[in-house]
TORDO-6645 format. One record per residue (C-alpha): x, y, z; residue in three letters. Coordinates in steps of 0.05 Angstrom, whole numbers, plus 5000, padded with zeros to 4 digits. Example, Ala and Ser with C-alpha at 12.3 -4.5 7.8 and 13.67 -1.06 7.14 Angstrom:
BEGIN
524649105156Ala;527349795143Ser;
This chain:
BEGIN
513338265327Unk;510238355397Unk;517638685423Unk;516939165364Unk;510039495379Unk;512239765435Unk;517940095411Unk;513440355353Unk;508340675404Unk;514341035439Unk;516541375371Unk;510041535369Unk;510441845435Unk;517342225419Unk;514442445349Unk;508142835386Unk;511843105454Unk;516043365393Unk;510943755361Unk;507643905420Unk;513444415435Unk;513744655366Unk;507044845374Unk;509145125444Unk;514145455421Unk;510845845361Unk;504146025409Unk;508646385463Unk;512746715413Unk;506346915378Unk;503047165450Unk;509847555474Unk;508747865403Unk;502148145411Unk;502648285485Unk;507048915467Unk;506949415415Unk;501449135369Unk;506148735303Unk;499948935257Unk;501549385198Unk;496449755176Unk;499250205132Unk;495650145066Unk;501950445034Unk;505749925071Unk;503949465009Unk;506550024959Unk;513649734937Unk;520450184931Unk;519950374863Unk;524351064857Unk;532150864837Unk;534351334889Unk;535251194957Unk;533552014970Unk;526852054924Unk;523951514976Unk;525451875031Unk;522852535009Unk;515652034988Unk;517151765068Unk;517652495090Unk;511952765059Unk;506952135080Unk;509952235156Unk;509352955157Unk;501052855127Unk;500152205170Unk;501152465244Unk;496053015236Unk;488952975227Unk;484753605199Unk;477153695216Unk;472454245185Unk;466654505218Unk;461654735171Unk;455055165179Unk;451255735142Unk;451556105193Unk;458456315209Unk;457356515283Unk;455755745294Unk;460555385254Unk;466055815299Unk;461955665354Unk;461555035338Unk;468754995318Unk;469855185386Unk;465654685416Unk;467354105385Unk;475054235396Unk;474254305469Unk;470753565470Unk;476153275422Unk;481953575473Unk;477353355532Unk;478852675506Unk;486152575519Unk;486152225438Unk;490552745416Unk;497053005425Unk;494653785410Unk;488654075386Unk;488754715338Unk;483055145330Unk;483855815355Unk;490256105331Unk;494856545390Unk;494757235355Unk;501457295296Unk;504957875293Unk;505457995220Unk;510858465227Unk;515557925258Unk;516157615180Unk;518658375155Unk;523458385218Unk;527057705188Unk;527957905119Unk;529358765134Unk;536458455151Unk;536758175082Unk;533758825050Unk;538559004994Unk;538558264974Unk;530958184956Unk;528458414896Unk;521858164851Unk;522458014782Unk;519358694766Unk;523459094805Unk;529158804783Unk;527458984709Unk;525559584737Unk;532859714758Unk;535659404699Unk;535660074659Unk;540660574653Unk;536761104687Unk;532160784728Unk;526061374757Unk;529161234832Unk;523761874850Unk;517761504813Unk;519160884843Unk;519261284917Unk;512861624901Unk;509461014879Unk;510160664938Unk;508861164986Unk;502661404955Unk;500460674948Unk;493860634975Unk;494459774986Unk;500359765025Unk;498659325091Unk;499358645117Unk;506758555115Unk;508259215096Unk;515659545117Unk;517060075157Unk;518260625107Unk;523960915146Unk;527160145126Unk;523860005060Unk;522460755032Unk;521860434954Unk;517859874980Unk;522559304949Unk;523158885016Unk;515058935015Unk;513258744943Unk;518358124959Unk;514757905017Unk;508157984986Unk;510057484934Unk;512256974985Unk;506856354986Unk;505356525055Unk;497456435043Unk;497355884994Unk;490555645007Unk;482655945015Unk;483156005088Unk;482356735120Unk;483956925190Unk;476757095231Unk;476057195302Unk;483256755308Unk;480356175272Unk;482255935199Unk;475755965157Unk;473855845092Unk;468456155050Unk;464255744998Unk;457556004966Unk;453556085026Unk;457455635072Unk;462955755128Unk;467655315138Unk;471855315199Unk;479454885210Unk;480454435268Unk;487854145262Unk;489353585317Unk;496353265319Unk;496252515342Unk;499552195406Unk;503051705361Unk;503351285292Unk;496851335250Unk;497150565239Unk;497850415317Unk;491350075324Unk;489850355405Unk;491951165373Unk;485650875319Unk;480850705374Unk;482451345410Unk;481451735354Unk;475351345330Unk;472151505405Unk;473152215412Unk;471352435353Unk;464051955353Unk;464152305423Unk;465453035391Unk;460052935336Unk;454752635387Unk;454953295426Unk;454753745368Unk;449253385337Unk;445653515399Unk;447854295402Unk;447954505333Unk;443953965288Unk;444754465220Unk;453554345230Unk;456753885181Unk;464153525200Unk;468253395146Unk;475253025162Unk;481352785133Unk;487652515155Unk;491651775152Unk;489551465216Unk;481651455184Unk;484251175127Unk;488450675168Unk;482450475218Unk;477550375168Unk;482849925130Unk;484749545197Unk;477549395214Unk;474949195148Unk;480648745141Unk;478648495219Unk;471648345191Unk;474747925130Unk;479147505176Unk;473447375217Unk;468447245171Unk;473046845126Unk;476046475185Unk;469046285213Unk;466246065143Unk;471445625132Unk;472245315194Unk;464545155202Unk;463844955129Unk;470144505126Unk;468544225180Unk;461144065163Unk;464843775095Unk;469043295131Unk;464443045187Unk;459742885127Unk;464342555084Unk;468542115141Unk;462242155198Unk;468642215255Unk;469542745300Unk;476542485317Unk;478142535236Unk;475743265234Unk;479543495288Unk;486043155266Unk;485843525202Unk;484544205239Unk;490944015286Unk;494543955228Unk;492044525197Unk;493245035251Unk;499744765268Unk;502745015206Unk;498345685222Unk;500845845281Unk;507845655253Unk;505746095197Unk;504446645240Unk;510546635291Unk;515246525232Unk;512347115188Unk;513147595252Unk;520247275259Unk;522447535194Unk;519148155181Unk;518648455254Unk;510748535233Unk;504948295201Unk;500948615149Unk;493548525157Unk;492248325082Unk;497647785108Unk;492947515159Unk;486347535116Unk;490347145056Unk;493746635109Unk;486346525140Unk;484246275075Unk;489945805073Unk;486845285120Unk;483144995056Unk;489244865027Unk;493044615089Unk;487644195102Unk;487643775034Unk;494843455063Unk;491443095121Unk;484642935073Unk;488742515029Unk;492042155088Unk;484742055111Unk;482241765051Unk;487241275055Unk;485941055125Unk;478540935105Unk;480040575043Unk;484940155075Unk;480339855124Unk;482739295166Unk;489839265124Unk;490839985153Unk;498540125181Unk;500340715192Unk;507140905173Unk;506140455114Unk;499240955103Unk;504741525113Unk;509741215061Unk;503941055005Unk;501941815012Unk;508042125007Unk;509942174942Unk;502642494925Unk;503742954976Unk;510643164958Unk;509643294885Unk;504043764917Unk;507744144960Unk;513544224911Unk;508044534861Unk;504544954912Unk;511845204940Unk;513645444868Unk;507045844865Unk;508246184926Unk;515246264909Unk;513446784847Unk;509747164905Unk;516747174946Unk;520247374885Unk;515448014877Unk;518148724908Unk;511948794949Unk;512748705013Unk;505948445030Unk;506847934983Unk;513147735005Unk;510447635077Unk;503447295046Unk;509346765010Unk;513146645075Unk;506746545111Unk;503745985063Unk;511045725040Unk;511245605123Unk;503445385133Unk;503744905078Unk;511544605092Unk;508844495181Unk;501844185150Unk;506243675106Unk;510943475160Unk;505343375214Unk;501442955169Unk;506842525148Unk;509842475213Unk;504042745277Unk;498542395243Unk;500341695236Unk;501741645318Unk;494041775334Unk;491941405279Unk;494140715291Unk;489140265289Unk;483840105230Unk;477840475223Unk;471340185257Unk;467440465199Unk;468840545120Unk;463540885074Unk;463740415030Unk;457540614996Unk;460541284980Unk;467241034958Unk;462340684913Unk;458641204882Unk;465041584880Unk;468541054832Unk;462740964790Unk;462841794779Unk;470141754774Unk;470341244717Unk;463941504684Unk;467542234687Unk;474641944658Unk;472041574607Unk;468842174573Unk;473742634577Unk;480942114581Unk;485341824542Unk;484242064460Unk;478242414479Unk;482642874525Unk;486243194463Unk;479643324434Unk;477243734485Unk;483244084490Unk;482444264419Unk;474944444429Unk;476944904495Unk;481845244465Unk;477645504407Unk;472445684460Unk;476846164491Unk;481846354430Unk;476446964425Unk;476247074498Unk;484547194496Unk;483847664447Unk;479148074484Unk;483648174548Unk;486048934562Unk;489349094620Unk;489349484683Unk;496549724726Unk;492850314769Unk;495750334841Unk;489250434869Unk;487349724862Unk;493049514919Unk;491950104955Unk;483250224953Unk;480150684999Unk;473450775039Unk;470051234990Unk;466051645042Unk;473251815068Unk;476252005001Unk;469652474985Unk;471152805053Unk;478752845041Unk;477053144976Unk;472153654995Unk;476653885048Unk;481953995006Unk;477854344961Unk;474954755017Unk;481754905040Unk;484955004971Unk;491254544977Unk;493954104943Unk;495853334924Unk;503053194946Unk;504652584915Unk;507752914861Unk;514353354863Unk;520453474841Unk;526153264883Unk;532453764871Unk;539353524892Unk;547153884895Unk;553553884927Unk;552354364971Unk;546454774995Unk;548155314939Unk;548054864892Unk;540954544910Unk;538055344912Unk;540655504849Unk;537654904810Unk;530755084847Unk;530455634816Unk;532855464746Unk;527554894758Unk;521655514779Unk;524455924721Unk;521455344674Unk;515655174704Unk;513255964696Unk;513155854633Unk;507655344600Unk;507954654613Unk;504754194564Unk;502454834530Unk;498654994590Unk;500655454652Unk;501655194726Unk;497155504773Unk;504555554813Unk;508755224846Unk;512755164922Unk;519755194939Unk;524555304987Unk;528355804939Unk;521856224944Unk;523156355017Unk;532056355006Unk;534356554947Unk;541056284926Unk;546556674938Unk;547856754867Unk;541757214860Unk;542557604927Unk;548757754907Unk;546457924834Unk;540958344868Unk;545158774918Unk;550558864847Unk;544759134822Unk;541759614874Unk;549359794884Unk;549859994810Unk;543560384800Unk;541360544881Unk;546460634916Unk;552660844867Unk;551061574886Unk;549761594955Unk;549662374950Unk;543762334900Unk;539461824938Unk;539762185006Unk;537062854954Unk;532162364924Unk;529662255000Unk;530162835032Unk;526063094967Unk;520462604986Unk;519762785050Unk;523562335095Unk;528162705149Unk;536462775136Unk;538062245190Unk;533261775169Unk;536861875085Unk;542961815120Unk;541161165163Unk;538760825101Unk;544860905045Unk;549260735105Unk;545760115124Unk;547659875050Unk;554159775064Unk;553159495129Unk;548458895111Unk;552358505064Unk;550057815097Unk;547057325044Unk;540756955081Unk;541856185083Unk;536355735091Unk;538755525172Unk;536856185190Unk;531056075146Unk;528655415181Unk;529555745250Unk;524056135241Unk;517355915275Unk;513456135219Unk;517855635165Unk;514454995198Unk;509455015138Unk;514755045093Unk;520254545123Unk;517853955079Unk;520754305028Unk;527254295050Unk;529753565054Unk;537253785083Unk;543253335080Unk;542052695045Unk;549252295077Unk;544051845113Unk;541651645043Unk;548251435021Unk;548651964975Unk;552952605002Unk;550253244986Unk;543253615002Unk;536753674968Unk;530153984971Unk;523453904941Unk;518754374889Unk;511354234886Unk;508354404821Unk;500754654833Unk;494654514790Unk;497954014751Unk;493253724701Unk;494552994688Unk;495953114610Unk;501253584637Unk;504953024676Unk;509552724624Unk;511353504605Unk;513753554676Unk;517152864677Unk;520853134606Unk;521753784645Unk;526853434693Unk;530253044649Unk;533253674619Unk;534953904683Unk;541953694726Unk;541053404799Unk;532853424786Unk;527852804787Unk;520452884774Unk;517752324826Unk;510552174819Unk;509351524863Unk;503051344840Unk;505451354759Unk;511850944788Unk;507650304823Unk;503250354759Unk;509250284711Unk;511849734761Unk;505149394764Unk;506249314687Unk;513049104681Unk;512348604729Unk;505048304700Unk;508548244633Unk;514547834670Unk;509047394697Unk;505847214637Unk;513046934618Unk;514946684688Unk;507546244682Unk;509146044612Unk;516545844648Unk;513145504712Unk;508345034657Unk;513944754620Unk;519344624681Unk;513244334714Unk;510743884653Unk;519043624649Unk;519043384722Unk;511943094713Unk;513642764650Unk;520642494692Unk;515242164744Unk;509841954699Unk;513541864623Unk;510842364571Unk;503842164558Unk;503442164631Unk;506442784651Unk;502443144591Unk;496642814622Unk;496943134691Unk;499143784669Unk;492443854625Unk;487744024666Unk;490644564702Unk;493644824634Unk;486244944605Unk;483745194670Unk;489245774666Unk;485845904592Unk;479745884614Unk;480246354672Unk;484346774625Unk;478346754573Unk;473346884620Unk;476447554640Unk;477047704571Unk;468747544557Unk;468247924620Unk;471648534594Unk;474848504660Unk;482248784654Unk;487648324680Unk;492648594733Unk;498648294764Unk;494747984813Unk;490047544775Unk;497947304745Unk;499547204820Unk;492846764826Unk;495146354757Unk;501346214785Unk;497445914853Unk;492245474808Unk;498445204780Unk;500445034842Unk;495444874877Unk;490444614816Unk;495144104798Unk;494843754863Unk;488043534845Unk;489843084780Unk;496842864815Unk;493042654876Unk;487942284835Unk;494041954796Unk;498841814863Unk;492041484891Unk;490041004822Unk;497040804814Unk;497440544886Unk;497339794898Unk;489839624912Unk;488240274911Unk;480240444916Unk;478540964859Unk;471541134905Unk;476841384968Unk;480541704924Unk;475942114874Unk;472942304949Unk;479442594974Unk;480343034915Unk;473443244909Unk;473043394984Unk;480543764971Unk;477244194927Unk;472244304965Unk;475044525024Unk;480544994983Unk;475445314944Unk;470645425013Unk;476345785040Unk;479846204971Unk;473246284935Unk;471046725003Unk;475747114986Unk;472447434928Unk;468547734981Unk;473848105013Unk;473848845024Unk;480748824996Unk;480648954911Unk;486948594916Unk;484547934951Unk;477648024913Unk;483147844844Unk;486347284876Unk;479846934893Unk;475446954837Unk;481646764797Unk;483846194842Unk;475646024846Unk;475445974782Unk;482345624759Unk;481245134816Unk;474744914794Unk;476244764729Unk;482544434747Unk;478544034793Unk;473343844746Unk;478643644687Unk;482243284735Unk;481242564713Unk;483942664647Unk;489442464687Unk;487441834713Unk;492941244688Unk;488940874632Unk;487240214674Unk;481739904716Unk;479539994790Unk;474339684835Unk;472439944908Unk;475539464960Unk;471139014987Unk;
């Protein structure tokens, strides 16, 4: 026996120098990580899932939140509009001082308004309204009205045509109807304002040195324009600043989320750790089970970043809270040490806990599984971070532990093992054995009322919440500025770029007309700017036919009006020398089309789907008139109404329903494997407690008028898993041989303890969606908890002496 200590303390020794470089291993990884590009998503819409069917709708949603995400939009606001431009000015001069931004807009260079007439004069004879058109349409259209109307018109300006190119005015009336000042703004002294009642608003546009969610662009940002406000608070105290733009949005997120980790980590730490140096009085205990505990961390964290290239803050503040749950491994090793007193071995301590701890993990694993099998990608990553933190904190109990725990304990609190048994057995044999079905019974009526009073909730915004000081800025600058939402549009698709232009505007023909018995207040598209070369051509057949069929008569026509022979001359000849349709590259080449080039999504072969496609944005769209629009495009070939925030909503559904099922699915498989281990009475035994804690958190939302969303399923599914740990620990512990019911009771009320110290905080998140997790998981937990010795095997136990 002496030979074989030895040997045992060199296992020992290979078992920690090997999880010494595991843990070596996973911190370097984790610090070559973070010393580079920061792996940190911020991206609230980061968590929004893939829910369009086609490959091309996601990247015109991708498109649209890049094109809105790199550029942030300020407005300077004053009664007086002298100071808000100066102001304007002012304040953009600070922000560009700053270096935080990759351009700042404020002052436009002066734009030749002639240059937009140039483009199209080539394209003359192709242009025409819809009124001129029917105009035209007649058999003897008034060619010398028409001429006299126009150049007697007093309103002509702006982008008005040379008359010596446009003498009818067509090309003029068909710029004029171009979208080309969609929005309140007006150009003053080269600035973009906006008037309001008795307030002038003034545009400051800045473009950003890089992603919105890079956390260094945030603090930049966040700097210069604290920096910018200071100074104009100082110069012009009346001046308001409104803003909008992602990276607020995303540095608000990232720091609020900073705060949870923080406050989460720190609260559990101290309070855990309080909780186990009172229970065990050892420092050497305490910081074993935080070793543990931030081994599988760390492991957590390097293997997350391993598989997902990133990690998603919401990740970080849900895997923060997992040390209460990590911990409860190592507490139920500890309680065996202690109650083992002098008789302690340790790999026979190891051995005795390992079923307990098994059936555990296996239950916690399927939880966390349902969260893998979800399409949400933070989800995904918060399941491969626990599945990871909870699989390392197993295996270094079982096997790290046991080497720095070899001899007996100098002290054993026996007086609270005790009190714990005589609570324990008091507890069980009120609510055990046939008593247990009875207060099923009485439960379930309790909260039969309760189920029937749950509603629920699928709206996006509770994944995706915002600061709402930023969204009542975002919103009165779009309502200062006059544009609009662009979440929802329809995406247009065809063979070829003909194809796409002609089903644009089939697509605009319909939505002049009422939708939902109600009128748009318009709409954008690319076939607004390039018509298809269907109607040019129908256009110039038409100006041939009733224009230009005489050529004899129009040169009369002009020459009656006023204009000079040559100039008659130049223009019917120039008919037959622009017969080049406009296409939309020409279009695009334009510097005045960068507005405008959203709408044009191009070839779609990197989608996997050959072919082009562009984009029309319905405007003032009510939300009654939304499923008119959706029916709108279902009529239509090659044309998909995407609304992204109806789509997560609908997903949100269809997958909470699934988990009502998949939990119903989970409690059965789990009662089989339970009843395999512990026979039927057993199993059933176990499985109560966290069965009526599931209807009783479900009842409680429903008495709450609280409306269930696929998150509180998430949480059911996790006090399944992790709730039942509670009565199988309790039942592993009883039915070991002299097992003291006082150490054990202790290491499942100190479990619970410690998990719900670290998933209750979570109900104080900033995060709506961890907020769901942990009052559910609060909640389930502590009833599971509390139920727990109806599980308890139906025989005696004294504290060791």
């Amino acid at each position: 026996m002496d030979g074989a200590r030895p040997a045992r303390i060199r296992g020992f020794g290979g078992v920690r120098i090997a999880w010494l470089a595991l843990a070596l291993a996973a911190v370097l990884y984790c610090e070559w990580r973070f010393a580079g590009p920061s792996p940190l998503q911020t991206n609230l819409l980061a968590l929004v899932p893939r829910t369009e069917a086609d490959p091309i709708a996601e990247r015109a949603v991708d498109t649209l939140a890049s094109a809105m995400g790199d550029r942030t939009v300020f407005l300077v606001s004053s009664g007086d509009a002298d100071r808000a431009k100066t102001a304007a000015r002012q304040f953009s001069a600070t922000l560009a001082g700053t270096g935080a931004f990759r351009g700042i807009v404020a002052e436009l260079p002066p734009f030749d308004a002639t240059q937009v007439a140039r483009f199209y004069s080539a394209y003359r004879f192709r242009l025409l309204t819809d009124a001129d058109r029917l105009a035209l349409a007649g058999d003897n259209p008034a060619l010398s009205s028409m001429l006299a109307a126009h150049l007697y018109d007093p309103l002509r300006a702006g982008f008005a045509t040379p008359l010596a190119v446009d003498p009818f005015g067509w090309l003029g009336r068909w710029i004029a109807s171009l979208p080309l000042s969609a929005s309140n703004l007006v150009l003053e002294d080269g600035m973009l304002v906006a008037h309001r009642a008795d307030v002038t608003s003034v545009l400051v546009m800045a473009d950003l040195p890089g992603s919105a969610y890079e956390p260094s662009v945030q603090a930049a940002v966040r700097a210069a324009v604290a920096e910018g406000e200071a100074k104009l608070r100082a110069s012009y105290p009346d001046v308001r600043i409104l803003r909008a733009g992602a990276v607020f949005y995303a540095d608000a997120g990232r720091r609020a989320s900073e705060r949870d980790v923080h406050r989460i980590g720190i609260v559990s730490i101290f309070g855990i750790a309080l909780l186990m140096l009172w229970i065990f009085r050892s420092p050497k205990l305490m910081l074993l089970g935080f070793a543990s505990t931030a081994l599988g961390i760390v492991c957590a964290l390097a293997a997350t970043m391993l598989v997902f290239g990133e990690i998603h803050l919401l990740t970080l503040v849900f895997g923060t809270s997992l040390i209460g749950e990590a911990v409860d491994y190592s507490i139920q090793y500890f309680v065996l040490y202690l109650g083992a007193g002098s008789q302690w071995d340790a790999r026979q301590g190891a051995r005795a806990v390992r079923p307990a701890l098994a059936i555990a993990l296996a239950t916690s694993l399927l939880g966390y599984a349902v969260l893998a099998w979800m399409p949400f990608p933070a989800l995904k990553q918060i399941a491969c971070f626990a599945m990871t933190g909870i699989a390392v904190a197993f295996g270094s109990v079982l096997s790290l532990l046991p080497s720095f725990l070899r001899q007996p304990p100098r002290r054993v609190p026996r007086h609270l093992f005790a009190g714990a048994a005589r609570l324990a057995s008091g507890w069980h044999a009120a609510i055990g054995g046939w008593r247990a079905g009875l207060l099923a019974v009485v439960v379930m009526a309790a909260a039969a009322p309760g189920w029937l009073l749950l509603t629920a909730n699928d709206d996006i915004h509770l994944l995706v919440q915002r600061d709402p000081l930023l969204v009542s800025e975002e919103q009165q600058v779009r309502d200062a500025i006059g544009i609009e939402d662009t979440s929802r549009f329809f995406l247009v698709k065809g063979v070829t770029p003909e194809q796409v232009l002609e089903r644009c505007e089939t697509l605009s023909a319909a939505l002049d007309a009422p939708v939902g018995e109600k009128r748009l207040a318009g709409w954008q598209s690319v076939s607004r700017f390039v018509p298809s070369v269907r109607r040019q051509d129908a256009d110039r057949a038409l100006l041939a036919k009733a224009v230009f069929g005489e050529p004899s008569a129009l040169r009369a026509t002009l020459v009656q009006a006023g204009f000079r022979e040559d100039i008659a001359e130049q223009y019917s000849d120039a008919f037959a020398k622009n017969d080049a349709p406009l296409k939309v590259d020409r279009w695009l080449a334009q510097p005045w089309s960068q507005p405008y080039r959203h709408l044009w999504l191009g070839s779609t072969a990197g989608a996997g789907q050959p072919g082009y496609a562009a984009l029309v944005m319905p405007l003032g769209a009510a939300p009654d008139q939304l499923p008119a629009l959706a029916e709108l495009a279902k009529g239509q070939p090659g044309v998909v109404f995407v609304d992204k925030a109806a789509s997560v909503s609908r997903l949100f559904g269809a997958y909470r329903d699934d988990c009502g099922i998949w939990l119903a699915i989970a409690l059965a498989f789990v009662s089989v494997l339970l009843a395999l281990r512990y026979g039927l009475i057993g199993g059933l035994s176990v499985m109560l407690p966290v069965a009526l804690a599931i209807g009783v958190a479900l009842a409680a939302f429903g008495y709450a008028r609280v409306p269930l969303t696929l998150f509180n399923w998430l949480a059911l599914m996790l006090v399944l898993g992790v709730g039942l740990n509670y009565a199988v620990f309790l039942r592993e512990g009883c039915l070991r041989e002299r097992a003291d019911l006082g150490a054990v009771w202790t290491g499942v009320a100190l479990s619970a303890a410690t998990t719900l110290l670290s998933f209750g905080l979570l109900a104080a998140s900033s995060m709506s969606v961890l907020k769901s997790f942990g009052a559910t998981l609060a909640l389930g937990i502590s009833v599971s908890v509390l139920l727990a010795p109806i599980g308890m095997p139906p025989i005696q136990f004294g504290a060791r002496r």
